[in-house]
C-alpha positions as CSV (number, residue, x, y, z in Angstrom):
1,X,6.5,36.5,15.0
2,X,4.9,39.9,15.9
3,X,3.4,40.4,12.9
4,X,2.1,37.0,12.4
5,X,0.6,36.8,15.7
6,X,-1.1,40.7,15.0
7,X,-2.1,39.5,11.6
8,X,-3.4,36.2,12.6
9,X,-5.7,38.2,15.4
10,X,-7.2,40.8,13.2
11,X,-7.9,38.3,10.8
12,X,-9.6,36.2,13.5
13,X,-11.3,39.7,14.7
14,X,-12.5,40.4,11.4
15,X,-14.1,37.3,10.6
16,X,-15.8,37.1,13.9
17,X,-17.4,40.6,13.8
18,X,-20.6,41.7,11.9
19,X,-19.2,40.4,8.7
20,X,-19.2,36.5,7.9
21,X,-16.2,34.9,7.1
22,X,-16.4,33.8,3.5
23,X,-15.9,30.3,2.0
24,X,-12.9,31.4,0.4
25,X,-10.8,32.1,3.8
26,X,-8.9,29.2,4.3
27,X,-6.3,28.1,6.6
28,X,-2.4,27.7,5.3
29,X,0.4,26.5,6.7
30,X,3.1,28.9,5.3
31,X,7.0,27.5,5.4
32,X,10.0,29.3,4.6
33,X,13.2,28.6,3.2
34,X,14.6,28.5,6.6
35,X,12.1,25.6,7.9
36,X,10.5,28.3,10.4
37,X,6.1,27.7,10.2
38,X,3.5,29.7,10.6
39,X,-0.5,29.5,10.2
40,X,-2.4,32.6,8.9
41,X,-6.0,32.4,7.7
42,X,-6.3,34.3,4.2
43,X,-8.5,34.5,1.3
44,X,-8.0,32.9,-2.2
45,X,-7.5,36.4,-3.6
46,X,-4.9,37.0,-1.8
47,X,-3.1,33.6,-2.7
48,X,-4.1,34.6,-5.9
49,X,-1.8,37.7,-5.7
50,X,1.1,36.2,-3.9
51,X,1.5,33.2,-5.8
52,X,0.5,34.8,-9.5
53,X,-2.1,31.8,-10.1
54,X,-5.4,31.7,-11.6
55,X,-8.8,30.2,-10.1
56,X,-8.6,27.3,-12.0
57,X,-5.3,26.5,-10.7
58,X,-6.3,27.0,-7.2
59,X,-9.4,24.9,-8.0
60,X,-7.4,21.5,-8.0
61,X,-6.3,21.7,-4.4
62,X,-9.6,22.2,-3.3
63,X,-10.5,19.5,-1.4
64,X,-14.0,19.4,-1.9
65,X,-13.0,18.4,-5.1
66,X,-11.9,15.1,-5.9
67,X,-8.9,15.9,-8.6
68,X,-6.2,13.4,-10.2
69,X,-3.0,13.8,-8.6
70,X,-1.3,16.6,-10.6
71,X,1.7,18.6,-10.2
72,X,1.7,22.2,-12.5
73,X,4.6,24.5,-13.1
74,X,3.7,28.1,-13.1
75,X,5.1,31.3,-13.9
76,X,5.8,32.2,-9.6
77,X,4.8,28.7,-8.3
78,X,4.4,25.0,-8.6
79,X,0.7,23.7,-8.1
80,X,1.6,19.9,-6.2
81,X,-1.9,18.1,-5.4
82,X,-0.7,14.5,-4.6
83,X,-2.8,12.3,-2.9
84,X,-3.6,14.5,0.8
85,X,-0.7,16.7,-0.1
86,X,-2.0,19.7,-1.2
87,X,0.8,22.4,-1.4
88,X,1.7,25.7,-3.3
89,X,5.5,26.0,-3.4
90,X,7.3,29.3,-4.4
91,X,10.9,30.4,-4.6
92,X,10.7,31.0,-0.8
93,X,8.3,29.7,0.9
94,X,5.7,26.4,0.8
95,X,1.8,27.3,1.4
96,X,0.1,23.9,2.4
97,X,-3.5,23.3,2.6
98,X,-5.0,21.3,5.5
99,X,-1.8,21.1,7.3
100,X,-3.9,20.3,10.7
101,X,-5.5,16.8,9.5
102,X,-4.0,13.6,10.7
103,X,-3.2,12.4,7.6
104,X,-1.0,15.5,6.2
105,X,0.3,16.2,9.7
106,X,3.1,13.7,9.6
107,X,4.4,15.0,6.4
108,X,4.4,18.8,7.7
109,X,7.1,17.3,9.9
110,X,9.1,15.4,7.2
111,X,8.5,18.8,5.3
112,X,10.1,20.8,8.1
113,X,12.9,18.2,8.8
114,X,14.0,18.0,4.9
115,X,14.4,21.8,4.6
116,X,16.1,22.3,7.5
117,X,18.2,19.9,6.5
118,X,18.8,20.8,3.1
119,X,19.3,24.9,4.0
120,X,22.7,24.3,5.6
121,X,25.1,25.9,2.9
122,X,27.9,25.8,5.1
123,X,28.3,21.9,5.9
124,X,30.1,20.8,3.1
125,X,34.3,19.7,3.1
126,X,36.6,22.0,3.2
127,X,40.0,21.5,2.0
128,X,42.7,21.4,4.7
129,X,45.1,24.1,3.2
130,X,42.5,26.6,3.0
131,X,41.5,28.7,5.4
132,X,37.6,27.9,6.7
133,X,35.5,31.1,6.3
134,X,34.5,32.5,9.6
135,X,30.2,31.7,11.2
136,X,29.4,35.3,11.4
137,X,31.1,36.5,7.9
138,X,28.8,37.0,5.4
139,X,28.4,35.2,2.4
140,X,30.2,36.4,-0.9
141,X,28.2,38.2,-3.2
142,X,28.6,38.0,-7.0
143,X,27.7,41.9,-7.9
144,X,27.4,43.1,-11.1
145,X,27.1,46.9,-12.6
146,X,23.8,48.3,-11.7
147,X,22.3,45.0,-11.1
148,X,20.5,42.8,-7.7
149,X,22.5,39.6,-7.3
150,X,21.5,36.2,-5.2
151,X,24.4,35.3,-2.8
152,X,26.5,32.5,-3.9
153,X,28.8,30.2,-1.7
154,X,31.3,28.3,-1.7
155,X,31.3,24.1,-1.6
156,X,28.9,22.2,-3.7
157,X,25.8,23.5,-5.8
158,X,22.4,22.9,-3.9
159,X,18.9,22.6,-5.1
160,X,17.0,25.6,-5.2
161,X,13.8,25.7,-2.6
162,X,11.6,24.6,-4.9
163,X,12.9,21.4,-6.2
164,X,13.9,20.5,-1.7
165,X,10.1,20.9,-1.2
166,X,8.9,19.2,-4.0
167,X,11.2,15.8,-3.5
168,X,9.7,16.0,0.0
169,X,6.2,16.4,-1.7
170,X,7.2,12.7,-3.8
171,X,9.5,11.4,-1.1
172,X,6.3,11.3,1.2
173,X,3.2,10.3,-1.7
174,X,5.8,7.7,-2.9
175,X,7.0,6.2,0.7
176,X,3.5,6.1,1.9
177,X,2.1,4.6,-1.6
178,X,4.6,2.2,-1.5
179,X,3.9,1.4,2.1
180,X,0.3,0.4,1.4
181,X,1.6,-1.7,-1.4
182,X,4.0,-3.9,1.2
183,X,0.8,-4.0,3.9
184,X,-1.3,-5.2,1.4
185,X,1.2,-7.8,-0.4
186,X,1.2,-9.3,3.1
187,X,-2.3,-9.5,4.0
188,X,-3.2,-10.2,0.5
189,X,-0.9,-13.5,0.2
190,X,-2.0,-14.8,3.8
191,X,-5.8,-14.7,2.8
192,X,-5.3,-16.1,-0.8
193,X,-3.0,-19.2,0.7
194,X,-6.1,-19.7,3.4
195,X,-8.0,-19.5,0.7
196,X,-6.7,-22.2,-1.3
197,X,-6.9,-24.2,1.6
198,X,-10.0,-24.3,2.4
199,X,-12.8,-22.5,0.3
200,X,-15.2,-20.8,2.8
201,X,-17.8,-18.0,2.9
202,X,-15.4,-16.4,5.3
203,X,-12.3,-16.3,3.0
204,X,-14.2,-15.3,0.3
205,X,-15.1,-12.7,1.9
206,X,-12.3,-11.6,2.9
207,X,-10.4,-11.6,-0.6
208,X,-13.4,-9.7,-2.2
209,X,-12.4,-7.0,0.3
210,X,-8.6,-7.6,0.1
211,X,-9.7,-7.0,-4.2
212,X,-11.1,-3.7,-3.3
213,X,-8.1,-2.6,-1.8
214,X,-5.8,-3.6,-4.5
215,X,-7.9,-1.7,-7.2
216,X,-8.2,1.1,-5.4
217,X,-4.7,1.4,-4.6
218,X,-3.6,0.3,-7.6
219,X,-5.9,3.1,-9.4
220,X,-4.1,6.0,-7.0
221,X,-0.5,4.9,-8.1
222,X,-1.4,4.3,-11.2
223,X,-2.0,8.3,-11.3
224,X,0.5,9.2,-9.9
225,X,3.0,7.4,-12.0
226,X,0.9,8.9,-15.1
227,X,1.9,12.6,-14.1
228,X,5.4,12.0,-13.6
229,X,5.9,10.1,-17.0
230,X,4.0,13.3,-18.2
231,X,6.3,15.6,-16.6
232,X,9.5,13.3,-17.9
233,X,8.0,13.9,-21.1
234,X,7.9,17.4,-21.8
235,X,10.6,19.5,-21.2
236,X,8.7,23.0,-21.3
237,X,7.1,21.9,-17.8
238,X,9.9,20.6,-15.9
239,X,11.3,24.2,-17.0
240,X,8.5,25.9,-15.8
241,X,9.5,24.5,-12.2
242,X,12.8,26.4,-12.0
243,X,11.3,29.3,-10.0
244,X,14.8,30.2,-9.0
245,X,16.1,30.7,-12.3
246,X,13.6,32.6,-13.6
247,X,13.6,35.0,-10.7
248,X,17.3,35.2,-11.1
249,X,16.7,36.1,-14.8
250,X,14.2,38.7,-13.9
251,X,16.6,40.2,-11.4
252,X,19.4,39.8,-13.8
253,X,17.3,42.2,-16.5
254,X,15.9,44.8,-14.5
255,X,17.8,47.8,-13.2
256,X,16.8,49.2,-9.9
257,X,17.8,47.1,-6.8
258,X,14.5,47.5,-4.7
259,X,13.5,44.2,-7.1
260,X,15.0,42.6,-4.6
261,X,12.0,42.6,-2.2
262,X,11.1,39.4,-4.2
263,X,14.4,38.2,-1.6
264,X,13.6,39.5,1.5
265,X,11.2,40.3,4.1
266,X,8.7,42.9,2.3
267,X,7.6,40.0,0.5
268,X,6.1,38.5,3.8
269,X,5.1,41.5,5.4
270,X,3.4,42.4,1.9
271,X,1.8,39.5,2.1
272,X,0.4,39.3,5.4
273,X,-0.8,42.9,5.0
274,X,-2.9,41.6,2.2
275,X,-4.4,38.8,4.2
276,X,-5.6,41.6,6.1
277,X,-7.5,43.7,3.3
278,X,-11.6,43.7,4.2
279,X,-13.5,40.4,2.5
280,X,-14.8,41.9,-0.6
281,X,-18.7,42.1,-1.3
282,X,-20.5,39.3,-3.8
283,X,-20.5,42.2,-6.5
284,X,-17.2,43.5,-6.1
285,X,-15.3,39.7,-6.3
286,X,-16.0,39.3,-10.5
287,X,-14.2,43.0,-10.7
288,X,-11.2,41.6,-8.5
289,X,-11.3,37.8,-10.4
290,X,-11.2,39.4,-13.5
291,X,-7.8,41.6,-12.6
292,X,-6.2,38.9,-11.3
293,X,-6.8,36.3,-14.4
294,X,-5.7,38.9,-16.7
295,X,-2.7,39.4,-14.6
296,X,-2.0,35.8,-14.3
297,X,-2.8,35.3,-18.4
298,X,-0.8,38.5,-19.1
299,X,2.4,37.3,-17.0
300,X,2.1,33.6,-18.3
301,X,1.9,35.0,-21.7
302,X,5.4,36.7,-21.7
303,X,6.8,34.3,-19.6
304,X,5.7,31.4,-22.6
305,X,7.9,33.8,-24.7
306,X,10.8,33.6,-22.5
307,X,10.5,30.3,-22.0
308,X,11.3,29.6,-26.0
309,X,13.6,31.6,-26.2
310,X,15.7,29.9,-23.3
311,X,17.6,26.9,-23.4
312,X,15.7,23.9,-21.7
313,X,18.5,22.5,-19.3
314,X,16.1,20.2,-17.2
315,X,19.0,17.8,-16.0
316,X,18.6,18.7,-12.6
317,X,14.4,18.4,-12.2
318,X,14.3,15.9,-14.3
319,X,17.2,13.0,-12.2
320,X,14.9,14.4,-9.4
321,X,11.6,13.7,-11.3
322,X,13.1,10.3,-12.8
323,X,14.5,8.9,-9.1
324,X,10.6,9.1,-7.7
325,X,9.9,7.4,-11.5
326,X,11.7,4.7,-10.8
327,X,9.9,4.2,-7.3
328,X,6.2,4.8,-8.0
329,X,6.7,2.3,-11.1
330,X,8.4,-0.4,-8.8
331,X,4.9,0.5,-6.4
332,X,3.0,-0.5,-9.4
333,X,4.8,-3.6,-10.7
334,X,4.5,-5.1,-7.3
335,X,0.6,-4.1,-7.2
336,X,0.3,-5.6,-10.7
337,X,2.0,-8.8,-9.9
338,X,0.2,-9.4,-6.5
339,X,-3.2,-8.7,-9.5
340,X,-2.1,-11.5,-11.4
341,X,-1.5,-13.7,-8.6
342,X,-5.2,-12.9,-7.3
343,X,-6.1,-13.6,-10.8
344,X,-4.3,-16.9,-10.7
345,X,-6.0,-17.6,-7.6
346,X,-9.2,-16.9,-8.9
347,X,-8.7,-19.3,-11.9
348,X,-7.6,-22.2,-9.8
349,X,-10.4,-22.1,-6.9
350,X,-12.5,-21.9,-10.6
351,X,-10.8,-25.3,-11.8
352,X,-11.1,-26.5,-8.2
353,X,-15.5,-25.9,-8.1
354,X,-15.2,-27.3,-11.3
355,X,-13.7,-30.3,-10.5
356,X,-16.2,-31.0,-7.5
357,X,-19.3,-30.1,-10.0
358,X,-17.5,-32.5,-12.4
359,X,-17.8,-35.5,-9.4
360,X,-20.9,-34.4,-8.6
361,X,-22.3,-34.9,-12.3
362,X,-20.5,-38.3,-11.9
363,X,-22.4,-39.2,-8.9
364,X,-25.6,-38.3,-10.4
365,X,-24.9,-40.3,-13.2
366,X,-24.4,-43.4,-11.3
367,X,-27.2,-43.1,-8.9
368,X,-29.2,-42.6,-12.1
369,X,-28.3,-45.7,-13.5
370,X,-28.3,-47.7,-10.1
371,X,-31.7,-46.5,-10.1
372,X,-32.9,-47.4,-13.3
373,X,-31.9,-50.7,-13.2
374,X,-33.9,-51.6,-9.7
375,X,-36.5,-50.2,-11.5
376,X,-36.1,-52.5,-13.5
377,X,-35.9,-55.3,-11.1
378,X,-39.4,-53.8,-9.4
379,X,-41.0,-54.4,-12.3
380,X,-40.4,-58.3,-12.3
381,X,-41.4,-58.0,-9.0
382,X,-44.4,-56.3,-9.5
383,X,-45.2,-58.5,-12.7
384,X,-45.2,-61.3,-10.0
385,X,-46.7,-59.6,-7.6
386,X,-50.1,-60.1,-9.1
387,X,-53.0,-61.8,-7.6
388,X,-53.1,-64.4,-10.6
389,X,-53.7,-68.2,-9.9
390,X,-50.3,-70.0,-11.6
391,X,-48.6,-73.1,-10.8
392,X,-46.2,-71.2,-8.2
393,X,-48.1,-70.6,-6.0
394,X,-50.2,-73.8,-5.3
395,X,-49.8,-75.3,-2.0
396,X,-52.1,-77.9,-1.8
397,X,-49.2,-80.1,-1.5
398,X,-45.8,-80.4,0.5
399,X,-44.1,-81.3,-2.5
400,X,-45.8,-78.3,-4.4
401,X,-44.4,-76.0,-1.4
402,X,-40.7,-77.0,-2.1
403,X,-41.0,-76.3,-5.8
404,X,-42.5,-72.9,-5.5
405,X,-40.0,-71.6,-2.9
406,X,-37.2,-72.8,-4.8
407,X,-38.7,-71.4,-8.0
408,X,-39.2,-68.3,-5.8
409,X,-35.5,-68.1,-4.6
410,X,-34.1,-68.9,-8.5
411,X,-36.2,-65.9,-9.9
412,X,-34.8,-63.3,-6.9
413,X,-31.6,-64.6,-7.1
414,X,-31.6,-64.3,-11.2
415,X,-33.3,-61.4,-11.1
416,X,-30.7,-59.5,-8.6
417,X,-27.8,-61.0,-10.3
418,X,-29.5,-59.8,-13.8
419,X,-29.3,-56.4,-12.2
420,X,-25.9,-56.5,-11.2
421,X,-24.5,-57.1,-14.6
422,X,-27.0,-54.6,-16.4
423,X,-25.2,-52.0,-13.5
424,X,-21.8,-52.9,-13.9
425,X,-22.2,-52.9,-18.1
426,X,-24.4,-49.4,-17.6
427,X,-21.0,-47.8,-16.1
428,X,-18.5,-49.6,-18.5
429,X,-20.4,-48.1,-21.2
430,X,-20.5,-44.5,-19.7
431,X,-16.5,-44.4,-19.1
432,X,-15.7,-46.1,-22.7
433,X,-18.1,-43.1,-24.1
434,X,-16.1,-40.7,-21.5
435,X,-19.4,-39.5,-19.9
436,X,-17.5,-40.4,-16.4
């Protein structure tokens, strides 16, 4: 912890003296195999050199950039950029970007928690009869002539440190994916049923949103999914995850035992010593980018060789791989289902606006013709109406008075009954010709 805290202050002191910190400093939370964390502040050229990748590679968990969920196997390290998680993993260690915000903070904790529980080589049964190995006796080594060996217990075979940190990578995109999925169901059901209830601007409202949601999310699984189905499908990069194995095979081909610093604690102290080099100039970082990508390009290259040469055994990766599959596609059948039900939704509060257009067309149809026909009736009235002398309307009489009036009353009464009929027909004649 020394060093870290000695490295972590010069690097402060550095960029807080007469030379500005570059945009390329970032700051990393660095795990190792044995779940202890530290923070250290370093450049992307120095990643770079650790970790063996390129620019481009360290492009995608930028997160300026907004990048597809992707997960790359490289020749030192796996590239994991899944949803906030934004992680470098390694044989030995985990580097993950933006480990202070809110949103990745919770999964630093799973992170820790998984590989602490996972780098416990002793707890597995022992059998009764056998003698149990003593705490403070070393682990058997497998040696061979002239050659650096990785220890080897006893009990049952675990998975190396990359594949612990990577399920914890999926174990936390796919539990919080799926998490989303089962708040949304809920909320999304509850507004669609008040919505088929009663059709308001409120509810509307409130779908549309709920509609937003669901597409987004639906989008962000959707990629996901796509990028383990790609892994699943090609063996060569599931085998370029086994970082282990191919350190094992590089150990297992060279000579000299100081290879092993890739094991131990050089490797750190290497590291951190480089995180303290001087921020290179403007002119001097296309000289530096240009080493490492040939590097990178140079190691990749042999490695590619390697790699086809070597059998693909993938069993391992790919249960792993498969498991979190199976997940993120039940995520996505449960997001496509609550789709169709919005869709169904959609179609009958559709059916039911069209079925109140429908009565309103009706309505209009029969206040047209109620209207046509007093219009009808007006017009006797108004043919009557007219200031001509006729036989009606003499009064000179008493006798001509009674005729006139009941004249008078046979023509309204006529006249109103005549409209009646002319209505009632009207509407007949519209439902026989289905127009209501």
């Amino acid at each position: 912890m020394s060093v870290l805290h000695s490295s972590t202050y010069a690097v402060t002191q550095l960029n807080s003296g007469g030379r500005k910190k570059t945009t390329g400093v970032r700051s990393w939370l660095v795990l190792d195999s044995m779940g202890r964390a530290q923070t250290i502040e370093v450049g992307k050229h120095s990643i770079m050199r650790h970790t063996g990748l390129s620019a481009r590679d360290l492009r995608i968990l930028d997160p300026i950039l907004a990048y597809p969920s992707t997960v790359l196997g490289r020749e030192r390290a796996i590239v994991v950029n899944l949803e906030n998680i934004k992680a470098i993993i390694t044989s030995q260690e985990v580097l993950l970007l933006n480990s202070k915000d809110p949103s990745v903070a919770p999964f630093v904790d799973h992170l820790k928690r998984h590989v602490s529980r996972h780098h416990q080589p002793d707890l597995h049964l022992y059998d009764p009869d056998e003698p149990q190995p003593r705490e403070d006796s070393p682990p058997e080594k497998i040696k061979s002539a002239g050659n650096c060996s990785f220890d080897k217990r006893n009990g049952p075979k675990l998975l190396p440190f990359e594949f612990i940190s990577l399920e914890a990578c999926l174990e936390a995109t796919c539990t919080s994916l799926d998490n989303e999925a089962k708040t949304l169901d809920q909320e999304a059901y509850l507004a669609l049923d008040k919505l088929t209830s009663k059709i308001s601007t409120l509810n509307l409202d409130r779908v549309r949103q709920l509609k937003s949601r669901l597409v987004a999310i639906t989008g962000r699984v959707q990629k996901v999914r796509d990028e383990l189905e790609q892994l699943l499908d090609d063996d060569r990069d599931m085998a370029e995850m086994y970082l282990t194995r191919k350190l094992e095979q590089q150990l297992d081909n060279s000579s000299p035992c100081s290879s092993s610093s890739f094991m131990n604690k050089e490797d750190d102290k290497r590291f951190l010593k480089e995180s303290l080099m001087p921020v290179v100039s403007p002119d001097d970082t296309s000289f530096e980018i240009q080493q490492v990508d040939s590097q990178s390009e140079g190691a990749a290259n042999t490695h590619s060789g390697t790699t086809q040469n070597m059998h693909l055994n993938v069993v391992e990766l790919e249960m792993l791989i498969e498991a979190y599959f199976v997940q993120i596609d039940g995520t996505l059948n449960k997001l496509s289902t609550l789709r169709e039900y919005v869709e169904d939704t959609e179609d009958y509060i559709n059916i039911m606006l069209d079925e109140k257009q429908n009565q309103l067309l009706q309505m209009g149809v029969m206040l047209t013709t109620a209207t046509l026909v007093v219009s009808s009736f007006v017009v006797i009235a108004g043919v009557f109406g007219m200031n001509i002398h006729i036989d009606l309307f003499k009064k000179d009489t008493v006798r001509d008075k009674e005729v006139g009036m009941h004249k008078f009353l046979w023509i309204v009464g006529s006249g109103t009954t005549s409209s009646i009929f002319i209505y009632v027909m009207a509407i007949f004649w519209c439902k026989k010709k289905r127009l209501l």
